[in-house]
N, C-alpha and C positions, 0 to 999 in steps of 0.2 A: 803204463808208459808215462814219460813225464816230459815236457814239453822245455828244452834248455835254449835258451835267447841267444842267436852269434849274430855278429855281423857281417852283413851282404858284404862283401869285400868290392864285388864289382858294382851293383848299384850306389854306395858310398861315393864310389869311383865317380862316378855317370852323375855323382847328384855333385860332389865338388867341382868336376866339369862346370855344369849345366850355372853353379854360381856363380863362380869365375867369368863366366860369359855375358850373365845376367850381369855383372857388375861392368862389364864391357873393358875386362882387364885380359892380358895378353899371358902365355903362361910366362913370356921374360919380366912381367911387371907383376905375376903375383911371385916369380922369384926374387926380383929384387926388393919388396915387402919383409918377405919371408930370411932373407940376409944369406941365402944361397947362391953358392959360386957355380953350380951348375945345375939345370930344367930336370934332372933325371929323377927326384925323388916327386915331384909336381907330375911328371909323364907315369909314372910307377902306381901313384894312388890314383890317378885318370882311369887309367888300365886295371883298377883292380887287382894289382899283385900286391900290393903294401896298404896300410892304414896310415894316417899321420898320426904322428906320436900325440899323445894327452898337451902337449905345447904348443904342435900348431894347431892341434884343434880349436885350441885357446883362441890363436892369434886370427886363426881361419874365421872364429865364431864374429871374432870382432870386427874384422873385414866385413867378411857379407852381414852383417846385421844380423844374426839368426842363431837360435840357441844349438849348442854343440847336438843336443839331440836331432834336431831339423838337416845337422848336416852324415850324422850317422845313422844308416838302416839297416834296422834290427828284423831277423828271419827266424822263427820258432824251427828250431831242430829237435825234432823225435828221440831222445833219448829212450835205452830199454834200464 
């Protein structure tokens, strides 16, 4: 068996939250960072139903201060 690396969708989520708060930004203020006309993709990857794209990781990474890995969590899946 061989061990394939995905990412946590939901702790991702819980860990972009947890920045976001840490930086004591509101989600209306890391949408208007972000140049988003509506919260719903910022509530989406909160929730663990979406990832942010390779751009706002970007932009994410550079907000909180923290390398895009720090804000992606990666879960070993058991591949046969």
């Amino acid at each position: 068996m061989k061990s394939l690396p995905t990412i946590d969708m939901v702790k991702t989520g819980e860990k972009i939250e947890n920045l976001r708060k840490g930086k004591g930004l509101t989600v209306s203020e890391l949408q208007d960072y972000l140049g988003f006309n509506t919260p719903q993709s910022i509530y989406k990857w909160q929730k663990g139903k979406v990832v942010p794209t390779v751009d706002h990781l970007v932009a994410l990474s550079s907000l909180f201060e923290v390398a895009i890995d720090e804000i992606i969590i990666i879960e070993d899946t058991i591949v046969q």
